[in-house]
Gaussian input, Z-matrix of N, CA and C with variables (Angstrom, degrees):
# hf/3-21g

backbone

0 1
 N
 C     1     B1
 C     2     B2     1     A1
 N     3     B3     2     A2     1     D1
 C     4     B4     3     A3     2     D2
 C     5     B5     4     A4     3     D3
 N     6     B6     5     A5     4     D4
 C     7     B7     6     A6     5     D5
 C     8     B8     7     A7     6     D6
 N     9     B9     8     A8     7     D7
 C    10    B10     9     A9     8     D8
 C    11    B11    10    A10     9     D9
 N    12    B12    11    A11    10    D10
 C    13    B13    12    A12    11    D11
 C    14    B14    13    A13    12    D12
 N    15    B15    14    A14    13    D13
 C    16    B16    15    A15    14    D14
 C    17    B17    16    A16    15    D15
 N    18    B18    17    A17    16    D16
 C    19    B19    18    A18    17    D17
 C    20    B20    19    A19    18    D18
 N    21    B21    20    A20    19    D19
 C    22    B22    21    A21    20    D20
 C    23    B23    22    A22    21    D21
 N    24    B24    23    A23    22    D22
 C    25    B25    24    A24    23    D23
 C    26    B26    25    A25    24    D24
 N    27    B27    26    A26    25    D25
 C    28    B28    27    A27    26    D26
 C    29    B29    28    A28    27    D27
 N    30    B30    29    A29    28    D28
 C    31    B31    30    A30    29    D29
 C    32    B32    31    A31    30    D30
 N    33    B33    32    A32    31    D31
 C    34    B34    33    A33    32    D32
 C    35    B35    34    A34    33    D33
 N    36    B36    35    A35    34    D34
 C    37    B37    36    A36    35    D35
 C    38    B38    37    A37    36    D36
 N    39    B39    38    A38    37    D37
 C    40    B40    39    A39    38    D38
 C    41    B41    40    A40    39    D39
 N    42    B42    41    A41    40    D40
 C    43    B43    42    A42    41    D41
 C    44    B44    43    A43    42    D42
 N    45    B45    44    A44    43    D43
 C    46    B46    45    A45    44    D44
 C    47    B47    46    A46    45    D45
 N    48    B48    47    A47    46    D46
 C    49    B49    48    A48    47    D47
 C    50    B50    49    A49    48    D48
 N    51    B51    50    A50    49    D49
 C    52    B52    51    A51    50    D50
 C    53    B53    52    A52    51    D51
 N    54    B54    53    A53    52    D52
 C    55    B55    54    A54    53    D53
 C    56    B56    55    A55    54    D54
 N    57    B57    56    A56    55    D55
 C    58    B58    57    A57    56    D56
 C    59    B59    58    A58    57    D57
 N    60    B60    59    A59    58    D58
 C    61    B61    60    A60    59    D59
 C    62    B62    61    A61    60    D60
 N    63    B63    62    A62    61    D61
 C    64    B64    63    A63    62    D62
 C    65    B65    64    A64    63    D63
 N    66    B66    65    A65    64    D64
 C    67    B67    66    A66    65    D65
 C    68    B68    67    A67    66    D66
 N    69    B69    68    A68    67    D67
 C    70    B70    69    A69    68    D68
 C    71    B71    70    A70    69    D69
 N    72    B72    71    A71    70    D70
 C    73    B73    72    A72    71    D71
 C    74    B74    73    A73    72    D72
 N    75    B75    74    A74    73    D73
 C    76    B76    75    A75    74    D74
 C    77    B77    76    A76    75    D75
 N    78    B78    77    A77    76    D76
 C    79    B79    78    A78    77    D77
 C    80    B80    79    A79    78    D78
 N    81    B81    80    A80    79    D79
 C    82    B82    81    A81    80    D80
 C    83    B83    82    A82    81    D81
 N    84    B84    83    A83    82    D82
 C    85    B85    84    A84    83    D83
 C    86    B86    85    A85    84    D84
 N    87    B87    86    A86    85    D85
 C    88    B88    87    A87    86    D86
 C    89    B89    88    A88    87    D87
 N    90    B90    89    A89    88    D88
 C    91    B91    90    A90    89    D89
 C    92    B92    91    A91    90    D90
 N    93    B93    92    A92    91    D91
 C    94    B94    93    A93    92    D92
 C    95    B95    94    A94    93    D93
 N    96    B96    95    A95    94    D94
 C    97    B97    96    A96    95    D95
 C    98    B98    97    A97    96    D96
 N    99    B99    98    A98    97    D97
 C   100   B100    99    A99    98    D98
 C   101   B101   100   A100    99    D99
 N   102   B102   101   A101   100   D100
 C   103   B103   102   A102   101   D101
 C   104   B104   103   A103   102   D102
 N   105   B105   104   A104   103   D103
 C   106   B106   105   A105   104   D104
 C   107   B107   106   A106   105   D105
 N   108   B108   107   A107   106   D106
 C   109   B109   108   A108   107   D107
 C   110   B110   109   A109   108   D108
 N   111   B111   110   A110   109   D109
 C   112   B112   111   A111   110   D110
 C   113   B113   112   A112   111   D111
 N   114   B114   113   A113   112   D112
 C   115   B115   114   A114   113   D113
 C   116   B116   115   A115   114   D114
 N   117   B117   116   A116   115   D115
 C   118   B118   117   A117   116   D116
 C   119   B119   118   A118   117   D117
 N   120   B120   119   A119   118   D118
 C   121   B121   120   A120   119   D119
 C   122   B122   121   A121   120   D120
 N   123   B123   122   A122   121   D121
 C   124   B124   123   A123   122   D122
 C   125   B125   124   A124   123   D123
 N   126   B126   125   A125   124   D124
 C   127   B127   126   A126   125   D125
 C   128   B128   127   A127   126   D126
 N   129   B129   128   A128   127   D127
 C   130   B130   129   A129   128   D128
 C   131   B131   130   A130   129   D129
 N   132   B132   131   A131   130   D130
 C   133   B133   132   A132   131   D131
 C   134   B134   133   A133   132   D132
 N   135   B135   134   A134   133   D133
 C   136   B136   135   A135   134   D134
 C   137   B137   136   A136   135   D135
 N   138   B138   137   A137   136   D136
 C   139   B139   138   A138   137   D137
 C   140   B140   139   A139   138   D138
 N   141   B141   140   A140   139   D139
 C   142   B142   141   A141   140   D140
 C   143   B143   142   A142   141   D141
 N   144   B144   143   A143   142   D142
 C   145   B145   144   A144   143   D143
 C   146   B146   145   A145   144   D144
 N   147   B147   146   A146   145   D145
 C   148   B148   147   A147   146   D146
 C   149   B149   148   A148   147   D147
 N   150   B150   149   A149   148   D148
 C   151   B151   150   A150   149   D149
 C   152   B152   151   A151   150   D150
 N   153   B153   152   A152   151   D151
 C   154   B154   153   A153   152   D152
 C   155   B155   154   A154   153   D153
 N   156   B156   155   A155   154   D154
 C   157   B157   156   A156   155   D155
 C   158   B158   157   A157   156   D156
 N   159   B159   158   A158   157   D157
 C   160   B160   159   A159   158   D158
 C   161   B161   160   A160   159   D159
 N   162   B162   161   A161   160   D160
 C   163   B163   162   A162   161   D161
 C   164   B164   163   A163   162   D162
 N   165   B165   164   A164   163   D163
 C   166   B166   165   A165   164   D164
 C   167   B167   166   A166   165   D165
 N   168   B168   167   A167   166   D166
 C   169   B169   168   A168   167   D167
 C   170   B170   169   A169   168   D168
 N   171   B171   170   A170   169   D169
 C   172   B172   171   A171   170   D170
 C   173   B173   172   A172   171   D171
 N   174   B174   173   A173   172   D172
 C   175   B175   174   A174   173   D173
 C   176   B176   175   A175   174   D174
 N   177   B177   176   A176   175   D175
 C   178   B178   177   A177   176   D176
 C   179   B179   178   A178   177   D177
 N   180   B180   179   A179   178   D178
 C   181   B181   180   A180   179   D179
 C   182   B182   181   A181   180   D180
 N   183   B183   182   A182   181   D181
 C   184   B184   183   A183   182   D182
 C   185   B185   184   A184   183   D183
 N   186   B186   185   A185   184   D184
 C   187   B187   186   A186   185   D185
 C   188   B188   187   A187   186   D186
 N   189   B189   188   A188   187   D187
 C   190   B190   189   A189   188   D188
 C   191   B191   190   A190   189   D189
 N   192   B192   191   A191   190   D190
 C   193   B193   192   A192   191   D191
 C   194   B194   193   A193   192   D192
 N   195   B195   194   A194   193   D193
 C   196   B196   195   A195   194   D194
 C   197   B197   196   A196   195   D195
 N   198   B198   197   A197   196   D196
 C   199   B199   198   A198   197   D197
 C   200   B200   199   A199   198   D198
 N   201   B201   200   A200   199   D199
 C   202   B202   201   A201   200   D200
 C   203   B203   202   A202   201   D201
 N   204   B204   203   A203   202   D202
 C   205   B205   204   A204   203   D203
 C   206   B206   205   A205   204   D204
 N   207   B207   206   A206   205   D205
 C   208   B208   207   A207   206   D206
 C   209   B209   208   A208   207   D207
 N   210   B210   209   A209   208   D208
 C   211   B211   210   A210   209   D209
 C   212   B212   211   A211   210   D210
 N   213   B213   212   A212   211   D211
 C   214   B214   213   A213   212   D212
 C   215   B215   214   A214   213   D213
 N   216   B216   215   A215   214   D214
 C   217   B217   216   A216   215   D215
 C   218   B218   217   A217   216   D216
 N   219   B219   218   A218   217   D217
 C   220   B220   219   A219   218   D218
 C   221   B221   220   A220   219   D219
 N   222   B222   221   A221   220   D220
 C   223   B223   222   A222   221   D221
 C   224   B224   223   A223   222   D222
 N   225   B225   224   A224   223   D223
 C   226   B226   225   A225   224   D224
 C   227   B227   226   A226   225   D225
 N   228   B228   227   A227   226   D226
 C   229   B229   228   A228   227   D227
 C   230   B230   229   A229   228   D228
 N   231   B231   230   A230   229   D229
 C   232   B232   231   A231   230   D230
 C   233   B233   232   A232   231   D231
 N   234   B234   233   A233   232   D232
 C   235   B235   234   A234   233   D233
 C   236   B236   235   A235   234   D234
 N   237   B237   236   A236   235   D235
 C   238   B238   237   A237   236   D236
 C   239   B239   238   A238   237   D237
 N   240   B240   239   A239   238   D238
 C   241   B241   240   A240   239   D239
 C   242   B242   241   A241   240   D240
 N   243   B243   242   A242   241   D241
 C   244   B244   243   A243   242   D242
 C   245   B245   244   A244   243   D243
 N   246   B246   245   A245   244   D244
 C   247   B247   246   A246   245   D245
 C   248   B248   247   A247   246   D246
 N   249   B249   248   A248   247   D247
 C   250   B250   249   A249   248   D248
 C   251   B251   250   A250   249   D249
 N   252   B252   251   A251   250   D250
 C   253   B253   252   A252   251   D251
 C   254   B254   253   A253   252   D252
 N   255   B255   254   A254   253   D253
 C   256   B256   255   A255   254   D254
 C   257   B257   256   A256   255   D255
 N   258   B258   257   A257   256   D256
 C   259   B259   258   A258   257   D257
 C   260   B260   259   A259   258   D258
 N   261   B261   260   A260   259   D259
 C   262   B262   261   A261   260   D260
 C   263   B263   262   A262   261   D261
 N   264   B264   263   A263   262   D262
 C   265   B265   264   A264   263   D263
 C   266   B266   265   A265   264   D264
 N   267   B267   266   A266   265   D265
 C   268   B268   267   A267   266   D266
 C   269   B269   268   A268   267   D267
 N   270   B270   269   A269   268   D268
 C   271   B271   270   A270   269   D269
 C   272   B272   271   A271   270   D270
 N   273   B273   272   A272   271   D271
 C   274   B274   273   A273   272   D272
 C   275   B275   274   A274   273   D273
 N   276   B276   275   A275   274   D274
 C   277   B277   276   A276   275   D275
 C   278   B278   277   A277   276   D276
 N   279   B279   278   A278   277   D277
 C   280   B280   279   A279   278   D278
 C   281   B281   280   A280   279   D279
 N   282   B282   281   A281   280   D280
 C   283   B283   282   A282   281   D281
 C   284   B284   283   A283   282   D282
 N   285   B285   284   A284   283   D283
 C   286   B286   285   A285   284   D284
 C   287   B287   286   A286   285   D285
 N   288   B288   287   A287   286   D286
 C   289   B289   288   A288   287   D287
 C   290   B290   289   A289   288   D288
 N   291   B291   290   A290   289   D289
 C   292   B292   291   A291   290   D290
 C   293   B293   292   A292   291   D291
 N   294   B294   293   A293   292   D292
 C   295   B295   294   A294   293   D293
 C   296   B296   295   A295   294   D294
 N   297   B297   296   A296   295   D295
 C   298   B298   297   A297   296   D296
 C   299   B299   298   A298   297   D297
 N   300   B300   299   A299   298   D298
 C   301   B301   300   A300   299   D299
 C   302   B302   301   A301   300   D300
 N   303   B303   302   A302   301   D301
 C   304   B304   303   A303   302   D302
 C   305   B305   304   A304   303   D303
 N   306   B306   305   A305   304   D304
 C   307   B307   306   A306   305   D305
 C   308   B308   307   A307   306   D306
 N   309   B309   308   A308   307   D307
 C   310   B310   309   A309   308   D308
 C   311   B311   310   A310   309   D309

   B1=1.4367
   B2=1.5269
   B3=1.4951
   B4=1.3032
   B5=1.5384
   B6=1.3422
   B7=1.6564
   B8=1.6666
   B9=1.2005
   B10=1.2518
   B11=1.6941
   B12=1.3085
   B13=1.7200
   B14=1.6058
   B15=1.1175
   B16=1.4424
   B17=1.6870
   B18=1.3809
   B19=1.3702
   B20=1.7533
   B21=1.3547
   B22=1.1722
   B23=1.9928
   B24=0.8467
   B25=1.6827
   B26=1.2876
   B27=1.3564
   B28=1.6128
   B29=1.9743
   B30=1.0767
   B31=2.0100
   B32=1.6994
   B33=1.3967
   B34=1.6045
   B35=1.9257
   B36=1.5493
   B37=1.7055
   B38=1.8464
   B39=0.9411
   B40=1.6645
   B41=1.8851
   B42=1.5211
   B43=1.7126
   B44=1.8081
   B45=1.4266
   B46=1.4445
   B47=1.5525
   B48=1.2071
   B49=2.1417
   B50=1.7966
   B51=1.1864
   B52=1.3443
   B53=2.0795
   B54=1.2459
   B55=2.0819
   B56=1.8209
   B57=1.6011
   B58=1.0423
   B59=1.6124
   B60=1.4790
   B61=1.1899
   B62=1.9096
   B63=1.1627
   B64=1.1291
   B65=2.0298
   B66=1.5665
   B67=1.1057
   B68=1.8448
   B69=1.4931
   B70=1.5194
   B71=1.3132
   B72=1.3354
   B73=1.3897
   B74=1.6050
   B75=1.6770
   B76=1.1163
   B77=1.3850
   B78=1.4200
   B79=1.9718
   B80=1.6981
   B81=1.1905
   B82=1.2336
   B83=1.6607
   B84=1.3430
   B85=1.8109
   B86=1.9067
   B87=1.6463
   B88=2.0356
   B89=1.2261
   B90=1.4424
   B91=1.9894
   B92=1.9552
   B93=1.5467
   B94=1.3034
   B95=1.4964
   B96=1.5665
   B97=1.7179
   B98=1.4772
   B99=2.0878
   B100=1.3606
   B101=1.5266
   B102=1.1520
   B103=1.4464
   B104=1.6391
   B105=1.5361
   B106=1.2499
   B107=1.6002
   B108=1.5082
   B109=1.8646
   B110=2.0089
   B111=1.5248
   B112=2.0587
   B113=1.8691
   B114=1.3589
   B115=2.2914
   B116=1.4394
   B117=1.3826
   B118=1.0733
   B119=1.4672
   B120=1.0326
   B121=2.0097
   B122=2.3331
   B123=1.1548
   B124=1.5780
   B125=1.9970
   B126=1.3978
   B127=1.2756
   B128=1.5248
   B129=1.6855
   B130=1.7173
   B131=1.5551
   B132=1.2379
   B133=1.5049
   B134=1.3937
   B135=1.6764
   B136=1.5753
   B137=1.8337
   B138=1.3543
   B139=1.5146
   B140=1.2433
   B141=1.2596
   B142=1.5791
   B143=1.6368
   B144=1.7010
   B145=1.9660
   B146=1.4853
   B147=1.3036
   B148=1.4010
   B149=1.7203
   B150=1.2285
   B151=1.7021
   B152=1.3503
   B153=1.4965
   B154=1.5104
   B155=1.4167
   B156=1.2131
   B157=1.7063
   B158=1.4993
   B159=1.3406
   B160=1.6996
   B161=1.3197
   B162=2.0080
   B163=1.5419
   B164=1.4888
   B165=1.1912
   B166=2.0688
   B167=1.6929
   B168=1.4871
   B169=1.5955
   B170=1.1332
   B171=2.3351
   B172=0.9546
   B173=1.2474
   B174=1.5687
   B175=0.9691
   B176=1.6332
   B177=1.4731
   B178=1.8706
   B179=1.5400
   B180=1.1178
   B181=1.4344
   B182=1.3176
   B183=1.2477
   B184=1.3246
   B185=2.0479
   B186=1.0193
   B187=1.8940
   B188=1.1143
   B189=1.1422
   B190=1.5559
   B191=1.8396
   B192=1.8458
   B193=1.7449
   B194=1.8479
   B195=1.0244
   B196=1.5226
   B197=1.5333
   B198=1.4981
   B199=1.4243
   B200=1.0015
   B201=1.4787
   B202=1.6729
   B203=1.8249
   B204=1.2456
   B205=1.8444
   B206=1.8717
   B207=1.3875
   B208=1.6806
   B209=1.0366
   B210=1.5435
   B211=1.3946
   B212=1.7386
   B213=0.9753
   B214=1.7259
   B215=1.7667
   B216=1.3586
   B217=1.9530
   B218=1.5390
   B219=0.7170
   B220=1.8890
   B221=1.6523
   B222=1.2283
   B223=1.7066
   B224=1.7889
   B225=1.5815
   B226=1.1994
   B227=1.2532
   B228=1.1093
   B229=1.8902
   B230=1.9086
   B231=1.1887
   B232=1.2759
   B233=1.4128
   B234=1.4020
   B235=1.4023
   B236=1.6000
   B237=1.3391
   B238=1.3555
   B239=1.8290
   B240=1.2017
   B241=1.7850
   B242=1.4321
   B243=1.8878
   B244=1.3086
   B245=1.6892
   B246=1.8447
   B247=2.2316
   B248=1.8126
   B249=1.4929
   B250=1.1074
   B251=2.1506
   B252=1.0696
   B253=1.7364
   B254=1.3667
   B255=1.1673
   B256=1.2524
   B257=1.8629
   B258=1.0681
   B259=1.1854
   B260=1.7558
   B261=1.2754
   B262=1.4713
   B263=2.1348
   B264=1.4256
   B265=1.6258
   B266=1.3828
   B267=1.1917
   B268=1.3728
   B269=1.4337
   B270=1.2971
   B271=1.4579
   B272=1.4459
   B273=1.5399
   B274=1.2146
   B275=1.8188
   B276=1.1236
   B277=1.5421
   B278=1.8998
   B279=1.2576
   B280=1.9013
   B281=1.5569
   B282=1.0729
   B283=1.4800
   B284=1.3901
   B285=1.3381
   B286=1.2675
   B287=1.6981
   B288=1.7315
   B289=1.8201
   B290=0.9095
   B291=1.8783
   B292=1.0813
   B293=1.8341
   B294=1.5032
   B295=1.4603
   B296=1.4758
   B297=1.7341
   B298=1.5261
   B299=1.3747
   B300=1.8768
   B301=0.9943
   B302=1.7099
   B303=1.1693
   B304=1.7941
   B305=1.1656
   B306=1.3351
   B307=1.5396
   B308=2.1088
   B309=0.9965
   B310=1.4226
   B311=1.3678
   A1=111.48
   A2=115.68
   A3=112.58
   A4=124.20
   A5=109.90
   A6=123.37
   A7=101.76
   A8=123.47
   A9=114.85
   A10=118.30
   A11=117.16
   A12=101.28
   A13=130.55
   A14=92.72
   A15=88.60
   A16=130.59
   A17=89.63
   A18=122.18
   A19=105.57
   A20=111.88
   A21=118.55
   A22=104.32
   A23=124.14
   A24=126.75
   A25=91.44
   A26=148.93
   A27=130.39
   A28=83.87
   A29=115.42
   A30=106.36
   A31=88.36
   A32=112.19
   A33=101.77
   A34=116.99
   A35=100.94
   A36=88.40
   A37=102.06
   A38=118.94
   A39=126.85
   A40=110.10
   A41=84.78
   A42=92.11
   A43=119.54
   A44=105.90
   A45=127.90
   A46=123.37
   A47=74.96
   A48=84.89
   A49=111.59
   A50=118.47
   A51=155.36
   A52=83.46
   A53=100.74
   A54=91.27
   A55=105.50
   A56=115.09
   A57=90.45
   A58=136.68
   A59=111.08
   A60=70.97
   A61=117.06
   A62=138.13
   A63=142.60
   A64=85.27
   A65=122.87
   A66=149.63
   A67=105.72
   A68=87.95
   A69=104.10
   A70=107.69
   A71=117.51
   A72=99.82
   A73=134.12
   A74=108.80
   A75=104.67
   A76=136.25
   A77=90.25
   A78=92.30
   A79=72.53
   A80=139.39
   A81=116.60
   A82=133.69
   A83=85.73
   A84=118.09
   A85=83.96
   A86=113.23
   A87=107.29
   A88=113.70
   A89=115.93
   A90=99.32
   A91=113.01
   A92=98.82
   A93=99.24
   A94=108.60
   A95=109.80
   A96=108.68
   A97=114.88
   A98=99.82
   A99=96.47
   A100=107.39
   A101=116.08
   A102=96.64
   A103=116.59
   A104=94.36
   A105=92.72
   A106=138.59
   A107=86.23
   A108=108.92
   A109=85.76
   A110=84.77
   A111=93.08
   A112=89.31
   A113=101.19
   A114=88.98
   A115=99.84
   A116=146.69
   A117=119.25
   A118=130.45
   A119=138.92
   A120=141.48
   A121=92.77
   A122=98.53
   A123=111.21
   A124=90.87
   A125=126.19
   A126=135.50
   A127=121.69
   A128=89.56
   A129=85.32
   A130=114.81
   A131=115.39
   A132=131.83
   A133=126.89
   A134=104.43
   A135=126.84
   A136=105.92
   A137=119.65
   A138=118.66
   A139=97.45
   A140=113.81
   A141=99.34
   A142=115.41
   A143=98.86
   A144=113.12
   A145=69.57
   A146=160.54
   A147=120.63
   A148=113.21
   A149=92.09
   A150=113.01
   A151=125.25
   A152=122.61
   A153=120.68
   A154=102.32
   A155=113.36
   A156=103.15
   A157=110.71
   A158=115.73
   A159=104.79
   A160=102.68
   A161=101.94
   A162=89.69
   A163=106.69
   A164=106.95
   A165=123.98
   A166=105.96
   A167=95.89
   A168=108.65
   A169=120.05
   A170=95.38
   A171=107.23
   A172=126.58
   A173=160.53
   A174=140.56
   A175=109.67
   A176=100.45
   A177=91.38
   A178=78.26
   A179=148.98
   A180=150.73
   A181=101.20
   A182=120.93
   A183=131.42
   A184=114.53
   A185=88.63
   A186=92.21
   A187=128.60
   A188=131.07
   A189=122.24
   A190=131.94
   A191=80.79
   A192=90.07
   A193=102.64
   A194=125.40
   A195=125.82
   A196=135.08
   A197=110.21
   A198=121.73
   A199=112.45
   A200=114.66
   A201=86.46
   A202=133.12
   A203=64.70
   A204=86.23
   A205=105.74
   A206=101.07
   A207=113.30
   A208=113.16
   A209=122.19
   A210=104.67
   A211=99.50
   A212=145.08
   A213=139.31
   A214=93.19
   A215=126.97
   A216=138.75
   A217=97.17
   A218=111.37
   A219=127.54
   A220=126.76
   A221=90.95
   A222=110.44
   A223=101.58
   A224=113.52
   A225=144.75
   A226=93.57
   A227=105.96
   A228=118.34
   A229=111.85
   A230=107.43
   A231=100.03
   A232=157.93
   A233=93.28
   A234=137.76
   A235=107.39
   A236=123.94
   A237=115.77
   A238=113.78
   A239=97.70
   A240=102.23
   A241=126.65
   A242=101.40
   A243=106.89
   A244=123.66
   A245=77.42
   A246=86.77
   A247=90.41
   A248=144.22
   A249=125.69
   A250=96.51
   A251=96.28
   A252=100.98
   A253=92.78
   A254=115.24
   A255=122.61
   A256=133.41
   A257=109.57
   A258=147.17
   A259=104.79
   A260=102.67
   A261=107.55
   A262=100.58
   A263=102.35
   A264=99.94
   A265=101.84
   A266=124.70
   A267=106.09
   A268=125.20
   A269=125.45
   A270=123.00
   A271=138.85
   A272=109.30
   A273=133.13
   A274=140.75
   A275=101.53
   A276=136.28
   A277=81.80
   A278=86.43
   A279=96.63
   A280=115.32
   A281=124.32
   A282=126.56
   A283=87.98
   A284=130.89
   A285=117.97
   A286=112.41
   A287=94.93
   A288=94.80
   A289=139.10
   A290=107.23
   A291=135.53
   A292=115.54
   A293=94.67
   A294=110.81
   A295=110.54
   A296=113.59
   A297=100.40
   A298=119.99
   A299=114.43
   A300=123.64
   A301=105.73
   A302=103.46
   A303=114.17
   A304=117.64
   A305=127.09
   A306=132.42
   A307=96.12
   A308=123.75
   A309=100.09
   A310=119.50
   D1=-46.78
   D2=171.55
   D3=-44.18
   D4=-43.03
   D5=-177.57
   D6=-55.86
   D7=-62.90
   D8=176.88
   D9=-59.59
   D10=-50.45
   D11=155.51
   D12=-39.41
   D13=-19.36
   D14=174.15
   D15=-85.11
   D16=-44.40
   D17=160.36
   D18=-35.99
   D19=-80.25
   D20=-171.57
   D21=-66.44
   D22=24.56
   D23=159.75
   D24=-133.67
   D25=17.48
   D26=156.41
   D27=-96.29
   D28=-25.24
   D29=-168.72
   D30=-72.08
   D31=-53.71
   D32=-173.63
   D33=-58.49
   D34=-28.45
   D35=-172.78
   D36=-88.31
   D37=118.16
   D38=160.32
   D39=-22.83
   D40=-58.19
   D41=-173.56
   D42=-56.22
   D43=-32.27
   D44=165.24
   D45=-75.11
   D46=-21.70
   D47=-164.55
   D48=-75.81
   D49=-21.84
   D50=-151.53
   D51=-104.16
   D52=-83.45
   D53=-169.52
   D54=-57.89
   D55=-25.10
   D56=171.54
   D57=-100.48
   D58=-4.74
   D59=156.17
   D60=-103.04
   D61=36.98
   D62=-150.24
   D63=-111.46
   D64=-16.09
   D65=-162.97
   D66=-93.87
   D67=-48.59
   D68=173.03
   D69=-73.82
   D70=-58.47
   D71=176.25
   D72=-33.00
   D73=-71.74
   D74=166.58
   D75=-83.71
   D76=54.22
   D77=168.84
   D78=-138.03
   D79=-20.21
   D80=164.00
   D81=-64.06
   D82=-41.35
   D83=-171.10
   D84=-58.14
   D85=-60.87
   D86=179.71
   D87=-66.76
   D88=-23.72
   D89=-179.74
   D90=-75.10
   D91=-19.58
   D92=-174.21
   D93=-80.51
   D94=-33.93
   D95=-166.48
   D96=-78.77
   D97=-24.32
   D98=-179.97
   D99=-82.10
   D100=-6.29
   D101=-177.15
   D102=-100.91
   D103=-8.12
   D104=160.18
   D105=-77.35
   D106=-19.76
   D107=-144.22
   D108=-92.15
   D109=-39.52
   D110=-149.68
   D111=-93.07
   D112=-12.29
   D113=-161.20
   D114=82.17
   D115=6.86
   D116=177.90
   D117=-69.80
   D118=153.97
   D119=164.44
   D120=-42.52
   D121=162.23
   D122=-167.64
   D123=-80.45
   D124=-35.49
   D125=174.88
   D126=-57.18
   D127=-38.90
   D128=-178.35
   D129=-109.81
   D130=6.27
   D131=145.15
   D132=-46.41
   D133=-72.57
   D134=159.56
   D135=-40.34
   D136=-50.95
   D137=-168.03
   D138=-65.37
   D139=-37.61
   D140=-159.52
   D141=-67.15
   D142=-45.07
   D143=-161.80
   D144=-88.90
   D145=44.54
   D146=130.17
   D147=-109.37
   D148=-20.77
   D149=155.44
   D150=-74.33
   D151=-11.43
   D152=159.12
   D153=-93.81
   D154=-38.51
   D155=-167.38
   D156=-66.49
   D157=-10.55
   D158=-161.67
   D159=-116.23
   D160=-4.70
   D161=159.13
   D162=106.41
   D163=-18.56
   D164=-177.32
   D165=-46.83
   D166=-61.90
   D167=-168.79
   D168=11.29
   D169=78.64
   D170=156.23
   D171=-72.89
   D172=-21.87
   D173=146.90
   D174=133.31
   D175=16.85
   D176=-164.12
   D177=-98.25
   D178=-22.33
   D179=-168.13
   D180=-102.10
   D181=171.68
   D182=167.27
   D183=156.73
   D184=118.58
   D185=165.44
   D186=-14.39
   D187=93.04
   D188=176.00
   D189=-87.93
   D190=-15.21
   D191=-174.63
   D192=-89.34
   D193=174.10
   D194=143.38
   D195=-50.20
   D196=-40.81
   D197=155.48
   D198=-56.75
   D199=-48.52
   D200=-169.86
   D201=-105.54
   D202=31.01
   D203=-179.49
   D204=-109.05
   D205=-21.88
   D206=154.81
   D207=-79.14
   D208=-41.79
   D209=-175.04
   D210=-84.59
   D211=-16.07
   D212=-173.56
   D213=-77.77
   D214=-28.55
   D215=174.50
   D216=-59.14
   D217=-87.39
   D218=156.59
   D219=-11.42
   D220=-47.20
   D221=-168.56
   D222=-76.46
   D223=-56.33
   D224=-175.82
   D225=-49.54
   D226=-80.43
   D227=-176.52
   D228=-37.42
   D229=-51.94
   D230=164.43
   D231=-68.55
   D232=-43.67
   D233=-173.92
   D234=-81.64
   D235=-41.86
   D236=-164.27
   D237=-81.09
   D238=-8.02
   D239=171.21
   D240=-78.76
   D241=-31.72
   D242=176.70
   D243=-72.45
   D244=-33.50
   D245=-169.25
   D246=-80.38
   D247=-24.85
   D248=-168.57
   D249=-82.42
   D250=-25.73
   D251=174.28
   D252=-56.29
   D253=-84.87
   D254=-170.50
   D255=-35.88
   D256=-34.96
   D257=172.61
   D258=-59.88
   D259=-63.27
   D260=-168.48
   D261=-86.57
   D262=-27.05
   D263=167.69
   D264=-54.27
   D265=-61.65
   D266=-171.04
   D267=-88.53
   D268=7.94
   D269=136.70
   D270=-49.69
   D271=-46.25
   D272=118.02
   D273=9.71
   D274=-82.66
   D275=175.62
   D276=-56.08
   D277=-78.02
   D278=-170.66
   D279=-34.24
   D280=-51.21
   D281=-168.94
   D282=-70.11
   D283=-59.92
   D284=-140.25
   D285=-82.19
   D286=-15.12
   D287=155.84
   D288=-60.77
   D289=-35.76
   D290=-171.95
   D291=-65.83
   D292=-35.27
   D293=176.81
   D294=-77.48
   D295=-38.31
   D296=178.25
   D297=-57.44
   D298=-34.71
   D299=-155.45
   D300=-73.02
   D301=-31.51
   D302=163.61
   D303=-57.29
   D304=-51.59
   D305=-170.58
   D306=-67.14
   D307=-29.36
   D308=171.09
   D309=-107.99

């Protein structure tokens, strides 16, 4: 529940509002190519590029065409700076609530 509270105070701050949806995008930009590229369902598209971007690669998925093992080269290269930004912004966000919530 917290994760989505948080969420909805990165939509209210401008400064947040900007990495996230720039976050959405490219986990949109991989659910669309893999499901175009690989045939996958729109679910196991999304699982996969949020499981490459964060670095998990558990391994039950994986590229089978040539495209899309260029486009996952591609994807990686781009993609993994924004979701580890993102990732650590709201680690971030967290402590420093955590600290307001102490100070009163």
């Amino acid at each position: 529940m917290y994760f989505f509270r948080t969420i909805f105070t990165f939509l209210k701050n401008p400064e947040y509002r900007e990495l996230l949806y720039t976050t959405a995008v490219i986990l949109a930009i991989g659910t669309v190519a893999y499901h175009f590229i690989e045939g996958w369902g729109i679910i196991d598209s999304l699982y996969f590029s949020v499981v490459t971007l964060t670095t998990i690669g558990f391994g039950d998925l994986s590229p089978k065409t040539d495209a899309g093992k260029l486009f996952t080269i591609a994807y990686i290269i781009m993609g993994i700076g924004v979701i580890l930004h993102f990732i650590n912004t709201l680690q971030n966000h967290y402590k420093e609530s955590q600290q307001d919530k102490r100070k009163k």
